[in-house]
N, C-alpha and C positions, 0 to 999 in steps of 0.2 A: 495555610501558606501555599503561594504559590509553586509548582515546578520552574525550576530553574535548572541551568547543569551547573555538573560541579565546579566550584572555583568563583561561580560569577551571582555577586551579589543582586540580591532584588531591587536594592536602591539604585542600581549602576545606570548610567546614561553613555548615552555617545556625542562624542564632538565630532564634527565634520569642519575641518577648517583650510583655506583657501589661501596662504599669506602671500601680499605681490608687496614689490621693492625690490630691492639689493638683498637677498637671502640665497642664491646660488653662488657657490666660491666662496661662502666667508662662517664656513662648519655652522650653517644652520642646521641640518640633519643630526649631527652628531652631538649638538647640542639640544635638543629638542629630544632625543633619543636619553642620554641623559637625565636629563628634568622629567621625563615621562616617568622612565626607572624609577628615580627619589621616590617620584607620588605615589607606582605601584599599578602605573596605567598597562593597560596594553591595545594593541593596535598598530599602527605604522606613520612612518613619514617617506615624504617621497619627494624629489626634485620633479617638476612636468616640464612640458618641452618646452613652454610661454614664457621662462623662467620664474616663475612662482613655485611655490614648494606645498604639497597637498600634504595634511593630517587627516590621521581618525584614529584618536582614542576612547576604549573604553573605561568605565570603572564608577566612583561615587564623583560624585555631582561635585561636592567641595575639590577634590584632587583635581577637576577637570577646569574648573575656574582657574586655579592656581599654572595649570598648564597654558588656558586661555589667556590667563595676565603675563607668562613669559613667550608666547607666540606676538601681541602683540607690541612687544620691545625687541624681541630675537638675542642674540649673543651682541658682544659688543662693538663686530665689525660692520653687524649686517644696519638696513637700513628698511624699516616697515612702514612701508608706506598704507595697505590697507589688510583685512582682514577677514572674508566673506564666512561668516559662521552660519553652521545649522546644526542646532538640535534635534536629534533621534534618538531613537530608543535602540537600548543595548540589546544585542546580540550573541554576546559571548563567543564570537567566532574567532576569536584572536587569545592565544597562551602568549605574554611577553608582549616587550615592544621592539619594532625592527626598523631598518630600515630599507624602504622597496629601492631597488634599480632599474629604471628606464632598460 
């Protein structure tokens, strides 16, 4: 078995995801923060300054889809127009999920 630290699974992966639309002003952070919790992820979401809203979660693969499938619909005021994903490998650099402040 590999070394890993504690806490963080061998299967875990990382989402890097990029979401543009109408997702500033309409609690996409706080929702996203949320649904990360349920799954058990951790890592962060963040408003950027182009109005697009950056993620990176870690954790299993299956939990990270399921976040991937609520990133591109958002909550129900926001409006997603695209979705720039990248897969990487986990880290384990993140306890919890947060949300970052500009």
């Amino acid at each position: 078995m590999s070394p890993h630290k504690p806490g963080h699974s061998p299967d875990a992966s990382r989402l890097h995801a990029v979401v543009q639309g109408r997702v500033q002003g309409v609690n996409f952070r706080y929702y996203t923060q949320l649904r990360a919790d349920e799954l058990g992820l951790d890592g962060w979401v963040s408003n950027r300054a182009d109005g697009s809203v950056e993620v990176v979660a870690e954790g299993p693969s299956r939990a990270l889809a399921e976040l991937l499938a609520f990133l591109q619909t958002g909550p129900s005021m926001a409006r997603v127009d695209d979705v720039d994903i990248h897969w990487e490998k986990s880290t384990g650099e993140f306890s919890g999920f947060r949300v970052r402040y500009l």
